[in-house]
N, C-alpha and C positions, 0 to 999 in steps of 0.2 A: 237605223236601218231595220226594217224588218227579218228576226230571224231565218221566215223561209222564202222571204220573196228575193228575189235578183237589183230591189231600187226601195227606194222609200215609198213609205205607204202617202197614198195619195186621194186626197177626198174627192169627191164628185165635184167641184168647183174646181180643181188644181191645184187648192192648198195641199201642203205638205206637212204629215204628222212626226211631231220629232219626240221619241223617248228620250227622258233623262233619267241619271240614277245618280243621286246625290250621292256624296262624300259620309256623310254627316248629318245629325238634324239643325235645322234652320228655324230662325222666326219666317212659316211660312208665308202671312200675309207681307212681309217686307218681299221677301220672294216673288209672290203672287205678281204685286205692284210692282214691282222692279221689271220682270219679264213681259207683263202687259205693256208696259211703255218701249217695249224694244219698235221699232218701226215693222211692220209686216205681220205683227203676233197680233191673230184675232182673240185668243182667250187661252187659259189655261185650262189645266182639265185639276185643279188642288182644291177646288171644290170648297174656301175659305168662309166658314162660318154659316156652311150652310146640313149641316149634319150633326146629325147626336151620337153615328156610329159610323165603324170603318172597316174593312173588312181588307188584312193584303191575302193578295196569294205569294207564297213563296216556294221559292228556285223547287225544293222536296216534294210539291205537290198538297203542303197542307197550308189552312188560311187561318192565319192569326185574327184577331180582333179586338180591334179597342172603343173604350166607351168614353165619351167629353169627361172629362176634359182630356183632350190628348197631349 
């Protein structure tokens, strides 16, 4: 759900965007591939092997950043 909206964020087509917040770190391309195969998932947004850098934002307002290997 979106923080301030009343429903889920919803693309221009009617797909539905769904946040998740893992437990834990994951082998994310078993992830990636696991989720892609659900029925209905057009893609993920984990971005697998396709970047040299990352940048989170966190809950305090500042942005970590890590460099490959992650």
């Amino acid at each position: 759900m979106a923080v301030s909206k009343a429903r889920p964020v919803v693309m221009d087509n009617g797909n539905l965007i769904l946040d998740w917040m893992f437990d834990r770190v994951h082998k994310w391309s078993e992830v990636n591939t696991t989720i892609k195969t659900i029925p209905g998932v057009m893609d993920t947004g984990l971005f697998i092997n396709m970047t040299e850098r990352v940048y989170f934002g966190m809950q305090d307002g500042s942005v970590n950043m890590r460099e490959k290997p992650f």
